[in-house]
N, C-alpha and C positions, 0 to 999 in steps of 0.2 A: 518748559511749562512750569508755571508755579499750582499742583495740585492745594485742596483743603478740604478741609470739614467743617460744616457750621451750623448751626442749631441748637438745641437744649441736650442737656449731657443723656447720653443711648440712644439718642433719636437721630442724631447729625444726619446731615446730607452733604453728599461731592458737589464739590465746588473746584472755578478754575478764576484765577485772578487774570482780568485782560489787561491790556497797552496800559490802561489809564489808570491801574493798582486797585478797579470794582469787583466783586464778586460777582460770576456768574453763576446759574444754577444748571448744573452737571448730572440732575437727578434723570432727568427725559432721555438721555445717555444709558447711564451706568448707574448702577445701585448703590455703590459705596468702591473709597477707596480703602479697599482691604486687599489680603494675601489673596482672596480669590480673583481679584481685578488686577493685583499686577502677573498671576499665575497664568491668565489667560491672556497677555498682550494688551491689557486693557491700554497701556501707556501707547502704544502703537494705534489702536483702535480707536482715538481720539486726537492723533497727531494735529492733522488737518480741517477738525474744527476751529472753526472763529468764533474765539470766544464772543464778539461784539454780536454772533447773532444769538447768544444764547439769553435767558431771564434775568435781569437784573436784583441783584439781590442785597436785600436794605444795607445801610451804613454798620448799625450797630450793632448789628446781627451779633450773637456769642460765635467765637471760632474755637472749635474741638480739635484734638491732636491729630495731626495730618494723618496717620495711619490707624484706620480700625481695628478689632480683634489682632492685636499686634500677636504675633508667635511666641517667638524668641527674645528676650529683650537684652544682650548682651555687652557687658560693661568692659571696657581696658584700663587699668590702673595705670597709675606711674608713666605714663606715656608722655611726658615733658622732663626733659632733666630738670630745670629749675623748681617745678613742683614737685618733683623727688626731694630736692632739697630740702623745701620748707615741711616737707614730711617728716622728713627726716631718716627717708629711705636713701637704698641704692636703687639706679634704674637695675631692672630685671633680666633678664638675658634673652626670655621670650617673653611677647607680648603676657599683661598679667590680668588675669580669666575671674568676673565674677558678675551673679545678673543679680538684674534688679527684675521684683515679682512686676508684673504687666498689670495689678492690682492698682500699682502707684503711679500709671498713667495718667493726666490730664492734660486740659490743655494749655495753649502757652498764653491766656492772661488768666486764667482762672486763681482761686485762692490757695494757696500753700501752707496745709497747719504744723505747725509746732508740735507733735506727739505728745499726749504724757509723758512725764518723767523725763524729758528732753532737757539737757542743759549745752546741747553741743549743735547744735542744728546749723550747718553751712551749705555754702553754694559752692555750684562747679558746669562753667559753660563751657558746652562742649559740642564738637559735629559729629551729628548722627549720621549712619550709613544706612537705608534702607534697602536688604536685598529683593531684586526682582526674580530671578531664578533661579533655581537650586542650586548650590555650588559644593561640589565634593570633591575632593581631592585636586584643586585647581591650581593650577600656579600662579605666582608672583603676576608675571605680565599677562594673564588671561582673568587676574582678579575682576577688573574693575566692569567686567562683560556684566558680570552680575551682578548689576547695583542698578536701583531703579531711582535714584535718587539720594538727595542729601537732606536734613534738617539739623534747626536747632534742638538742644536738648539741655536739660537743667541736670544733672545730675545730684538732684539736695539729697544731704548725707546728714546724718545725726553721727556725730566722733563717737560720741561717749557709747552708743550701742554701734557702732563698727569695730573699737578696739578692743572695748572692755565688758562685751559678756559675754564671753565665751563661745567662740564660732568663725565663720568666717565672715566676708565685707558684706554678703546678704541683707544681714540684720540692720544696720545702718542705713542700707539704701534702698528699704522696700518699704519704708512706713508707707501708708497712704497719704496723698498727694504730691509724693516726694518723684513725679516724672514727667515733670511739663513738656512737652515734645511738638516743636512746629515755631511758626504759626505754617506753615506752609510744605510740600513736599518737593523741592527744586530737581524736574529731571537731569536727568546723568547729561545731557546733551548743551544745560545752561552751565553746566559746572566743568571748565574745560579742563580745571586743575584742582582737586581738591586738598593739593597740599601747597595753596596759596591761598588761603581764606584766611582773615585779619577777625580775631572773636574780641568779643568785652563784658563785663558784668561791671554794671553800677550798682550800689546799695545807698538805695536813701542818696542818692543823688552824684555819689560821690566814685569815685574811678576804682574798681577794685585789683579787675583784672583784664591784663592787656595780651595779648597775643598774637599767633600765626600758624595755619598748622604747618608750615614748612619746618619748624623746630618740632615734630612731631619725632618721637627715638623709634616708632614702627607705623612706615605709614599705612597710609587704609589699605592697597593693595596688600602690604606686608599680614596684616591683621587680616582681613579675608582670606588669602594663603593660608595660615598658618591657622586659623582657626575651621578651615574646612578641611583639615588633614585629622582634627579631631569627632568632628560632627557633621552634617552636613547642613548648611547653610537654608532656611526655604523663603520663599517670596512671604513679604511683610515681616520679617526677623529686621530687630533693628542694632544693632550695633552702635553706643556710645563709646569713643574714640580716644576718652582721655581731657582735663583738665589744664590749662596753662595755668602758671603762677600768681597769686592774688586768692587764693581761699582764707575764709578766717581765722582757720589753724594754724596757718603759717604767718600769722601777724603778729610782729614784735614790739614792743617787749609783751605783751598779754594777747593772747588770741582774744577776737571777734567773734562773735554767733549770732545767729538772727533771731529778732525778740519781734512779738507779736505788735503789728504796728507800722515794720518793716515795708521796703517798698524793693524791688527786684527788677530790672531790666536789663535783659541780656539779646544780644545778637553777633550772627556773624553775616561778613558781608555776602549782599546776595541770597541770604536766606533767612533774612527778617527778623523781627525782634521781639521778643517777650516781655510781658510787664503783668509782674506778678505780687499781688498783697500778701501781707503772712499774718494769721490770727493762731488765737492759742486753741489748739486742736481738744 
């Protein structure tokens, strides 16, 4: 199932895309796709509806980020060797731990602003994990029980407030609108292998970044594992997975950054695509 959200921003409504890639309206169902709806088996509780019998729902409708009141919003760095590279890092030896505030959610065509004081502002597409329920102390091969789903996720980062004021990667990647996430919520059941999905980010037209997450240095199982030995995991916690190679930091000879003006479209296959404007915040 491809779950959504669609409507005016706080207002949204559950939505399920059918056969023909329309929106149905999922409201006469379920209230929202939030932690409370995957907490109770909402994904279960609607298996076997069709969507064709449900209300059709206009073409240009706005689409909000697939997951409501998100919990947890958990970021992996460095999780590609060759983006290590163009970092100018080492890969890490365990997965590397930092969130982005749930403040900087939106959705995946909506506007993207440039912060004050911003001179560093890039992109980073990447696959989001949405957990379905609770996961603590779990292992490797029992990870993925807990996943109610996959999305896209933009992970825009400001450089200059990630390195250089003093703190950790927080700062850089919680500006507000810096967390487009969706357009869509692909159950665990469509995604037979989530470390075979092909990602990309265009800017202004043009090929930035190419990928797979099979080059991923900790996969999702790994990253769920390891990260429910720290905390425990709950339904609607989203996990961003990491970056492939192609950000405007690591562009030679002078790094890239996105100026208001800007156009964004990112996707990975099977879980649809983002197209996002960027103005000066």
């Amino acid at each position: 199932m491809k779950l959504l959200r669609y409507g005016s921003i706080n207002v949204e409504k559950p939505g399920i895309l059918d056969q023909n890639g329309q929106i149905r309206d999922l409201s006469g169902l379920v209230e929202d796709i939030n932690p409370d709806f995957l907490a109770s088996g909402g994904i279960q509780s609607i298996a076997s509806v069709d969507p064709l019998s449900l209300p059709l729902v206009e073409d240009d409708i706005r689409i909000g980020a697939c997951v409501g009141s998100i919990g947890k919003f958990l970021c992996i760095g460095l999780n590609y060797t060759e983006h290590a590279a163009e970092s100018g890092s080492k890969v890490p030896e365990y997965p590397l731990l930092f969130q982005k505030a749930t403040s900087a959610v939106i959705g995946p065509n909506d506007t993207v602003e440039i912060p004050r004081g911003s001179t560093k502002t890039d992109w980073e597409v990447e696959l989001g994990v949405v957990i379905g329920t609770r996961a603590k102390y779990v292992s490797e091969d029992k990870a993925l029980d807990h996943v109610a789903g996959y999305c896209v996720v933009n992970d825009v980062s400001e450089r200059h407030f990630q390195k250089s004021l003093s703190g950790q990667w927080t700062k850089g990647k919680s500006c507000d609108t810096f967390g487009p996430t969706g357009p869509w919520l692909v159950t665990r059941d469509d995604v037979p292998d989530p470390q075979a999905l092909d990602l990309y980010t265009n800017i202004n037209g043009k090929r930035m970044q190419t990928g797979n997450t099979a080059t991923m240095c900790f996969s999702v199982a790994k990253i769920i594992s390891h990260l429910s030995q720290l905390m425990s995991l709950m339904p609607g916690d989203i996990i961003a997975t990491g970056t492939p190679p192609g950000v405007g930091m690591g562009i030679k000879p002078e790094p890239v950054f996105l100026k208001p003006g800007d156009t964004m479209e990112l996707g990975i296959s099977g879980l649809g695509v983002q197209n996002l404007n960027v103005v000066q915040g």
